[in-house]
Structure formats: C-alpha cells, structure tokens
Backbone as ProteinMPNN parsed JSONL, in Angstrom:
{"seq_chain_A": "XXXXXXXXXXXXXXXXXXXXXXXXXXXXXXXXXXXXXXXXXXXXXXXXXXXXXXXXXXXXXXXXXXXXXXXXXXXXXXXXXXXXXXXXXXXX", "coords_chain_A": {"N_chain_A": [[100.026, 76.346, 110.427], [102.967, 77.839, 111.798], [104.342, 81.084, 111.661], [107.396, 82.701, 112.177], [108.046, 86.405, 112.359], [110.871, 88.476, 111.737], [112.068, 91.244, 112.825], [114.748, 92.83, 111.699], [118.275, 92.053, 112.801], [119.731, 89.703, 114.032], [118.974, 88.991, 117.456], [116.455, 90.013, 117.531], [113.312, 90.439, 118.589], [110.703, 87.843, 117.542], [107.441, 88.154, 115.682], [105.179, 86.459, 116.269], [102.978, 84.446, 113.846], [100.325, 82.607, 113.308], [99.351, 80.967, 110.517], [97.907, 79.967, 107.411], [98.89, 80.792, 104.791], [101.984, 82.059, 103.035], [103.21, 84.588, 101.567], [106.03, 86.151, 99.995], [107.669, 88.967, 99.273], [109.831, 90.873, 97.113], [111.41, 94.078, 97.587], [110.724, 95.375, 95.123], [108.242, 94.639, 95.023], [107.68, 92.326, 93.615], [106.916, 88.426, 93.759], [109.056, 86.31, 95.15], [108.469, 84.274, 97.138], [106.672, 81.429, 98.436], [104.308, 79.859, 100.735], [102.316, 77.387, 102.185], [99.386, 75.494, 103.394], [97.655, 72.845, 102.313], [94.666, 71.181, 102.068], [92.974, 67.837, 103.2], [94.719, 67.259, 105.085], [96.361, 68.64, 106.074], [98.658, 69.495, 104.536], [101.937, 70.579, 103.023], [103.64, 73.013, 101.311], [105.961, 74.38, 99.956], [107.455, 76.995, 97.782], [109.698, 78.872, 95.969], [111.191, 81.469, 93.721], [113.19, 80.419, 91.163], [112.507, 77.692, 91.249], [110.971, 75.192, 88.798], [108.229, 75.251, 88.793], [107.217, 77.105, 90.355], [105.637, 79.484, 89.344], [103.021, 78.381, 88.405], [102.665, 77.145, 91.499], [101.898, 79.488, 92.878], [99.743, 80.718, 91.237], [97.848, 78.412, 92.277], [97.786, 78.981, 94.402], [96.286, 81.076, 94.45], [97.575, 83.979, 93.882], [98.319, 86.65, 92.277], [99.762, 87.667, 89.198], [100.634, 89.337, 87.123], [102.513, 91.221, 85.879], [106.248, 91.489, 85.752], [108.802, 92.791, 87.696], [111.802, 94.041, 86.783], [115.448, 95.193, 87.704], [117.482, 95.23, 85.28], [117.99, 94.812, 81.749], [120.093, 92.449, 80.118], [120.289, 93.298, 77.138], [120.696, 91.485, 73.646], [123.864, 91.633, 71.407], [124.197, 94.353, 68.971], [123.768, 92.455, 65.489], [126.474, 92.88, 63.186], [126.624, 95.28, 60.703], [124.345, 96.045, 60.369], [121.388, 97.974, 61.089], [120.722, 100.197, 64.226], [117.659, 101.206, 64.718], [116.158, 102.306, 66.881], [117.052, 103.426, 70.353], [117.381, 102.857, 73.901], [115.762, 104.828, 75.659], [115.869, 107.635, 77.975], [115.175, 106.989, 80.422], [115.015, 104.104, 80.835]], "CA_chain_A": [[101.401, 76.687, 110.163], [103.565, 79.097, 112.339], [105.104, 81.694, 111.127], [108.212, 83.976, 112.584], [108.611, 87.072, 111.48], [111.957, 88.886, 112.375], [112.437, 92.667, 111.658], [115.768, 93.339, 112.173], [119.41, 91.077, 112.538], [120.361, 89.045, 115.886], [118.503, 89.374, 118.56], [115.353, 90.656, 117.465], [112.356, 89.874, 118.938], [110.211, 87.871, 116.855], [106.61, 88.609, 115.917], [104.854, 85.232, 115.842], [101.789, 84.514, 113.71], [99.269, 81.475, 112.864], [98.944, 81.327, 108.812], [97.566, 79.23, 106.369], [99.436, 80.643, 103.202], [102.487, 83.513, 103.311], [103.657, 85.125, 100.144], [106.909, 86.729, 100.253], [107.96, 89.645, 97.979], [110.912, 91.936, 97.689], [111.515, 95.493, 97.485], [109.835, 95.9, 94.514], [107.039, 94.121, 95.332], [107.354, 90.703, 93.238], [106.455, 87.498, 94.845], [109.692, 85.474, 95.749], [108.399, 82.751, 97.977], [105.24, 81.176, 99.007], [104.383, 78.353, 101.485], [100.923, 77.444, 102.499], [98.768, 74.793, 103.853], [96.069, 72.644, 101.676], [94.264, 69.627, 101.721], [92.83, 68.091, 104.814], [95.645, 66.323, 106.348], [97.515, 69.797, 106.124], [100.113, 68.868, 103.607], [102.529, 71.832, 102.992], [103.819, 73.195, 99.938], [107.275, 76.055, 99.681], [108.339, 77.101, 96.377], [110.711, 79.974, 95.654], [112.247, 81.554, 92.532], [114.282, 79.9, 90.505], [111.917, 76.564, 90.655], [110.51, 75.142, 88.065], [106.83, 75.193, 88.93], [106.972, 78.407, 91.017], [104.489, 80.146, 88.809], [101.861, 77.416, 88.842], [102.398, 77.422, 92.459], [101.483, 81.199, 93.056], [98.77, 81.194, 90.849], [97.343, 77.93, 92.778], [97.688, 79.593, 95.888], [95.997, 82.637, 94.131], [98.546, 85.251, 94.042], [98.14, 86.767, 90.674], [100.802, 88.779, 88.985], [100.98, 89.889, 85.585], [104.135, 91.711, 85.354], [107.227, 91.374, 86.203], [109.566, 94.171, 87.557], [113.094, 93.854, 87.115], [116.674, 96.257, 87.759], [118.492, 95.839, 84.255], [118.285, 94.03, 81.148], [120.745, 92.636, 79.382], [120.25, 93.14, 75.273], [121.767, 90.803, 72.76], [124.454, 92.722, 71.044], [123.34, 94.289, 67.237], [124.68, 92.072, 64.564], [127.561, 94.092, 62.372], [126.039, 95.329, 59.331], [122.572, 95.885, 61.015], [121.446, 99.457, 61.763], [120.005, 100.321, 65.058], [116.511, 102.537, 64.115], [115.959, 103.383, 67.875], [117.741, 103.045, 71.269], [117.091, 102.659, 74.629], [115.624, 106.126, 76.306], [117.064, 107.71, 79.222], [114.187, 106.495, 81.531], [114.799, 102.379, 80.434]], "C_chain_A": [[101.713, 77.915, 111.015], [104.514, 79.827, 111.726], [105.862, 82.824, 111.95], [108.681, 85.038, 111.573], [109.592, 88.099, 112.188], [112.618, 90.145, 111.683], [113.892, 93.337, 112.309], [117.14, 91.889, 112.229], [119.822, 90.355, 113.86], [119.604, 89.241, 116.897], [116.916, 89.881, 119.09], [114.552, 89.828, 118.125], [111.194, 89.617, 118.266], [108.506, 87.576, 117.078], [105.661, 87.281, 115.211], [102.995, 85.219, 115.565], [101.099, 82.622, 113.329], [98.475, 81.719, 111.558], [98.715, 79.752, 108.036], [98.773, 79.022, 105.129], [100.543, 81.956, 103.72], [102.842, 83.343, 101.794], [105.166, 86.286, 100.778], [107.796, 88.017, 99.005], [109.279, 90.543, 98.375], [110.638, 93.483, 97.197], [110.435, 96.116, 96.359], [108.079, 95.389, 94.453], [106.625, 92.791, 94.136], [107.608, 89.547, 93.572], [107.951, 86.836, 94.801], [109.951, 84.302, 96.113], [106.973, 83.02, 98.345], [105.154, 79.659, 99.522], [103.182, 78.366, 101.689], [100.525, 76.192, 102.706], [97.967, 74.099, 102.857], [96.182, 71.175, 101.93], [93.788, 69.62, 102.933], [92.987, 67.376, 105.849], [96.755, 67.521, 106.305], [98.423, 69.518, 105.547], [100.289, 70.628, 103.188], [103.373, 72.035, 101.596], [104.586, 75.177, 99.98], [107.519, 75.667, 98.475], [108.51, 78.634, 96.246], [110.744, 80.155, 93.645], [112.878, 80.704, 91.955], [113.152, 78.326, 90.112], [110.663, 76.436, 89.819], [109.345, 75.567, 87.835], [106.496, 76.232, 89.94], [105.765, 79.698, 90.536], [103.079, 79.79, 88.943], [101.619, 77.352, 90.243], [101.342, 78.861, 93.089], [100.314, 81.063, 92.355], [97.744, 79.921, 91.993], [96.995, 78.308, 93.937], [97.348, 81.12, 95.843], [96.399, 84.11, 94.324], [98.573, 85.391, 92.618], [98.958, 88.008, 90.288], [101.166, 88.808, 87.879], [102.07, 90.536, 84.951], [105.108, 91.71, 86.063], [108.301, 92.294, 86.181], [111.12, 93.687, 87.808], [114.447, 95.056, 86.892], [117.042, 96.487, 86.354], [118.022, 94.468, 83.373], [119.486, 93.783, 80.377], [119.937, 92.382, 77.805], [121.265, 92.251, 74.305], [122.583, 91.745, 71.93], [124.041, 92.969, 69.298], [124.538, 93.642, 66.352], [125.756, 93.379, 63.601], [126.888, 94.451, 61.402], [124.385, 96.084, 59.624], [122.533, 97.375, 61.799], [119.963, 99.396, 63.004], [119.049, 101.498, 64.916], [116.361, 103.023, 65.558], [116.655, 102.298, 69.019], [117.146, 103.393, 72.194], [116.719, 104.145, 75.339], [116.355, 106.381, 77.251], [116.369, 107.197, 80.254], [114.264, 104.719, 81.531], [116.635, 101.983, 80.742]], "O_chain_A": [[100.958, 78.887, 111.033], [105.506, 79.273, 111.252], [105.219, 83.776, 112.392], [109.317, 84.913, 110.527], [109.17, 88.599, 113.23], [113.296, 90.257, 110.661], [113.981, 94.165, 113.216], [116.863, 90.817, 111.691], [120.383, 91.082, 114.68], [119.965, 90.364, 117.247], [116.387, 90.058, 120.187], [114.852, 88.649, 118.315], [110.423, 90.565, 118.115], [108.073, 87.026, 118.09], [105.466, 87.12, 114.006], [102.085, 85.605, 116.298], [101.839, 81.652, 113.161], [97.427, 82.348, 111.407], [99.344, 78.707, 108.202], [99.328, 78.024, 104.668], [100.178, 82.749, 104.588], [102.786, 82.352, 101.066], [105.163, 86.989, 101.789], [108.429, 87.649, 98.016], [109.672, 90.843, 99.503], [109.694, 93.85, 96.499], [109.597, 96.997, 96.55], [107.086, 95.849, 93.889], [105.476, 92.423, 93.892], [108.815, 89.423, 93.78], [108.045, 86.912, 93.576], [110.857, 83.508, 95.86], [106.313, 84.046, 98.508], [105.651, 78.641, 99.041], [102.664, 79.444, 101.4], [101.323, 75.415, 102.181], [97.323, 74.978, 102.284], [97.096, 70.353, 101.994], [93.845, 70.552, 103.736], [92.345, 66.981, 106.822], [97.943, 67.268, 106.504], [99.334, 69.164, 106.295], [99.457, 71.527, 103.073], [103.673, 71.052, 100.917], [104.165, 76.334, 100.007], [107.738, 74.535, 98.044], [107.608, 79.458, 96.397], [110.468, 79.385, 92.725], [113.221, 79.917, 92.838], [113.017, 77.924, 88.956], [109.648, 77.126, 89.904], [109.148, 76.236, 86.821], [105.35, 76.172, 90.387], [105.235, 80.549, 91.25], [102.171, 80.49, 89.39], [100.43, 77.474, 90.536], [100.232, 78.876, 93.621], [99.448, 81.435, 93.147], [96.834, 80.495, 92.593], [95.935, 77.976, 94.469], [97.72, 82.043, 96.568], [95.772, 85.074, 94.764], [98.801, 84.463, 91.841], [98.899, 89.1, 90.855], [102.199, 88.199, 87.601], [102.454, 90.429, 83.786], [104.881, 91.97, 87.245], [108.805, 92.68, 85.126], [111.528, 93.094, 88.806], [114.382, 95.774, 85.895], [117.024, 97.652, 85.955], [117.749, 93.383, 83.886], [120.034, 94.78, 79.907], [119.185, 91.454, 77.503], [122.486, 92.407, 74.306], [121.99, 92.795, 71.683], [123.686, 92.073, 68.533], [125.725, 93.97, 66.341], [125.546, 94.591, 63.546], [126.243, 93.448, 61.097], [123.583, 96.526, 58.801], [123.255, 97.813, 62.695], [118.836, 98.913, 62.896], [119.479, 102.65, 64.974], [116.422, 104.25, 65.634], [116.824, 101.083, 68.923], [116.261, 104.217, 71.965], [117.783, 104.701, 75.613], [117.339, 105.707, 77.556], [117.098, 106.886, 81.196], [113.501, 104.122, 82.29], [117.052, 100.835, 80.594]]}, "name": "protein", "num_of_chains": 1, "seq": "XXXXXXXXXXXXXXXXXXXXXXXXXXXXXXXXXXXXXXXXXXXXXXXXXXXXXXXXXXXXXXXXXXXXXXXXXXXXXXXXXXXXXXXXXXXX"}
C-alpha cells in the first residue's frame, strides 16, 4: 500500500511512503481512521469513525486504546423536584 502524506494545503509537496497499516488520529491523539493490508492476496481494509465495526477494526489491527478523549459533554437535564448533590468542577 502507498501512502501520501501532505503537510500543508495546495500545492504541497507530498511525502510518499510504502505501508502495510496507517492509523490516523487527531489533535488529541484518538484514532480516527485506519487502513491496512492483511491476508495473502493483500486484501485491504479502511474504517473510520462513525462505522459500526470501527472498534473491532483497530483493535484487529492492534491499536489499543482505552480511553476516550473528548471537547464537551452534553448532560441530561436534572429532573424538577430532584436535587443536584454535586456539580461539575471548574476543570470538567
């Protein structure tokens, strides 16, 4: 499998490698995307976010990741009647 990698927008000049497996993560450093090679007629295998079997993927292709970092949660809102014993710190 070839892989381009392109640091920058238009024009760049890209920095071409020869890979088996890539893993792709963002900013904070959780995986994204992963494509990779197996078997041994080279059969290929992308899965992203959002799909179903994206976890099973990653771990098959031994990328192992136990937690998951994310910007903001949303909270369900507190029923009426229902007292809130503790709230969200200033660090969360």
């Amino acid at each position: 499998m070839i892989i381009d990698v392109i640091n920058g927008i238009g024009g760049a000049e890209p920095i071409r490698l020869d890979a088996s497996q890539v893993v792709v993560y963002n900013d904070q450093g959780t995986p994204i995307m992963v494509a990779g090679e197996y078997g041994p007629k080279g059969a290929h295998c992308v899965a992203h976010v959002g799909d179903a079997n994206f976890n099973q993927i990653l771990q098959a292709f031994g990328v192992q990741r136990h937690e998951v970092i994310v910007d903001h949660i949303d909270r369900a809102p507190v029923p009426g009647g229902a007292r809130l014993l503790a709230g969200p710190t200033k660090d969360t």
